[in-house]
C-alpha positions as CSV (number, residue, x, y, z in Angstrom):
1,X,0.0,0.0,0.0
2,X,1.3,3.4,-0.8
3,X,1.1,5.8,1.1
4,X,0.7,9.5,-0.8
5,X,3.2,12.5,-0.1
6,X,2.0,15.9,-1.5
7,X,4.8,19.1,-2.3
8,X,5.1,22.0,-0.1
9,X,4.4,23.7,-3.2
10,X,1.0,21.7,-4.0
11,X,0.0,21.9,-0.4
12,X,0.2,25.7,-0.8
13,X,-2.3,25.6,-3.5
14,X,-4.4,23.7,-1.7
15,X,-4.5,26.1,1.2
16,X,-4.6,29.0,-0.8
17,X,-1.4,30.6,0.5
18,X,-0.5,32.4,-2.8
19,X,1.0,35.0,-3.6
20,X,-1.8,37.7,-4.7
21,X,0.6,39.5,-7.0
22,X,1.9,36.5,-8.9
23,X,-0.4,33.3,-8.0
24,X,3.1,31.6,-6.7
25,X,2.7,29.5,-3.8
26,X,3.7,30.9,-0.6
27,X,5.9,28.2,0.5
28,X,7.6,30.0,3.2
29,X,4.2,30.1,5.7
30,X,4.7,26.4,5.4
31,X,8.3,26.4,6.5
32,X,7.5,29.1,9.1
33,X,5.2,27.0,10.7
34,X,7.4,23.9,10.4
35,X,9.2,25.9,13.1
36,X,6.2,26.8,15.2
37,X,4.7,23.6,15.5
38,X,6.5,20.4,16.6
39,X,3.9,18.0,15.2
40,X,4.6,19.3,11.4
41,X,7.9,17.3,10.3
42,X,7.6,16.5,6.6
43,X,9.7,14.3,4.9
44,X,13.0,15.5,3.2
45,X,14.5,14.2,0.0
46,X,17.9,14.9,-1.0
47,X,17.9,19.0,-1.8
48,X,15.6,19.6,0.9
49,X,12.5,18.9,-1.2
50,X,9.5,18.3,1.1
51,X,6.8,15.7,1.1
52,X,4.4,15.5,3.5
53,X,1.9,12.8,4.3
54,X,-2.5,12.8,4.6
55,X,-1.6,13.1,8.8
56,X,0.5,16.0,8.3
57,X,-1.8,17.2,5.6
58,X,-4.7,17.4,8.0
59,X,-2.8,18.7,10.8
60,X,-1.5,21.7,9.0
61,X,-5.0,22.0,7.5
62,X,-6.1,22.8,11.1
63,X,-3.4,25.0,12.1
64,X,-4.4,26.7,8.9
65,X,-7.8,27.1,9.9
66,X,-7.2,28.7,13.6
67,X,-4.1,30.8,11.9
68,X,-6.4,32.0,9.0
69,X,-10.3,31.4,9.6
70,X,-10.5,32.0,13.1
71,X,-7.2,34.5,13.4
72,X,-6.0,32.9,16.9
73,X,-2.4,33.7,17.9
74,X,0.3,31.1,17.2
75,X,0.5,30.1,20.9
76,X,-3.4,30.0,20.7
77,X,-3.2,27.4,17.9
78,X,-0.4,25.3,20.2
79,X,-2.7,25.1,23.0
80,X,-5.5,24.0,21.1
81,X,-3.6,21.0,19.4
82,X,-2.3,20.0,22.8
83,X,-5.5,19.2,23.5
84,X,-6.1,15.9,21.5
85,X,-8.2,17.4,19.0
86,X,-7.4,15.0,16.3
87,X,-8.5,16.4,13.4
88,X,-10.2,19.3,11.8
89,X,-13.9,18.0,11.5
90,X,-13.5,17.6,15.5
91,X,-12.7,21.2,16.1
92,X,-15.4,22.3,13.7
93,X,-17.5,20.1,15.8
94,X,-16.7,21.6,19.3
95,X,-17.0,25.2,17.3
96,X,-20.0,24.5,16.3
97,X,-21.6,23.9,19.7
98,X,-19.6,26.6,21.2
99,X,-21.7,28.7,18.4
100,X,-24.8,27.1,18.8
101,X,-24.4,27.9,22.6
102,X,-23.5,31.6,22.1
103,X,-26.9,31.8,19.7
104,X,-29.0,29.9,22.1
105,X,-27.6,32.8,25.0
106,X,-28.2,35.6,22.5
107,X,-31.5,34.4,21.6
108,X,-32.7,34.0,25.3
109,X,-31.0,37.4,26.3
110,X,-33.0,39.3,23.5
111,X,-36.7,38.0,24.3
112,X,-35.7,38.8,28.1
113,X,-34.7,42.4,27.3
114,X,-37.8,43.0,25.1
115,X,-40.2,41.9,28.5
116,X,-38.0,44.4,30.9
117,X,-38.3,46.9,27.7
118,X,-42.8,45.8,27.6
119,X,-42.8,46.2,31.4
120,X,-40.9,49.4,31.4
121,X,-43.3,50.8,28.6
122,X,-46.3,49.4,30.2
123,X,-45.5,51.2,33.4
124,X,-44.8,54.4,32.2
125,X,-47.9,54.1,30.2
126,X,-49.9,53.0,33.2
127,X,-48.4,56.3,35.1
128,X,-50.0,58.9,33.3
């Protein structure tokens, strides 16, 4: 069974790190963050020519994610891979209910503030 390696440069592409300018892949976030992050270590053929495999793939497709889409701080990102989220479609899942929660709250807080806002008008009605 073979197991397939994808380029820094094709793994750009696929996260959209390109260069706005030129289209050229921006191959030097990669490396950047091969320095950051402990659990990025791609393969290295002869020339330093990087491969990396579907794990590493998916892990930097998460750091990607709360780098990019959700603009947490590097040290942000760390703490959140420390915490045996193993893949992306589990953090979506614990964002999700986060947001869920946070619209529930909102939701509840709103039709609470429009009964103190009835009361209030009521009373001041009631006063004259």
């Amino acid at each position: 069974m073979k197991k397939k390696l994808i380029t820094i440069s094709d793994l750009a592409h696929k996260l959209k790190l390109l260069d706005k300018k030129t289209g050229k892949p921006q191959t030097h976030t990669l490396r950047f963050w091969e320095k950051k992050f402990s659990q990025i270590r791609p393969t290295k053929l002869d020339g330093g020519r990087r491969l990396y495999s579907i794990k590493q793939v998916e892990i930097i497709e998460l750091i990607n994610y709360l780098l990019k889409d959700r603009r947490l701080s590097i040290e942000n990102a760390k703490i959140i891979l420390k915490k045996n989220i193993n893949n992306l479609d589990d953090y979506h899942l614990s964002s999700v209910k986060v947001d869920y929660i946070k619209k529930n709250l909102k939701d509840k807080s709103l039709k609470i503030l429009k009964k103190i806002n009835k009361y209030k008008f009521n009373g001041k009605k009631n006063s004259y």
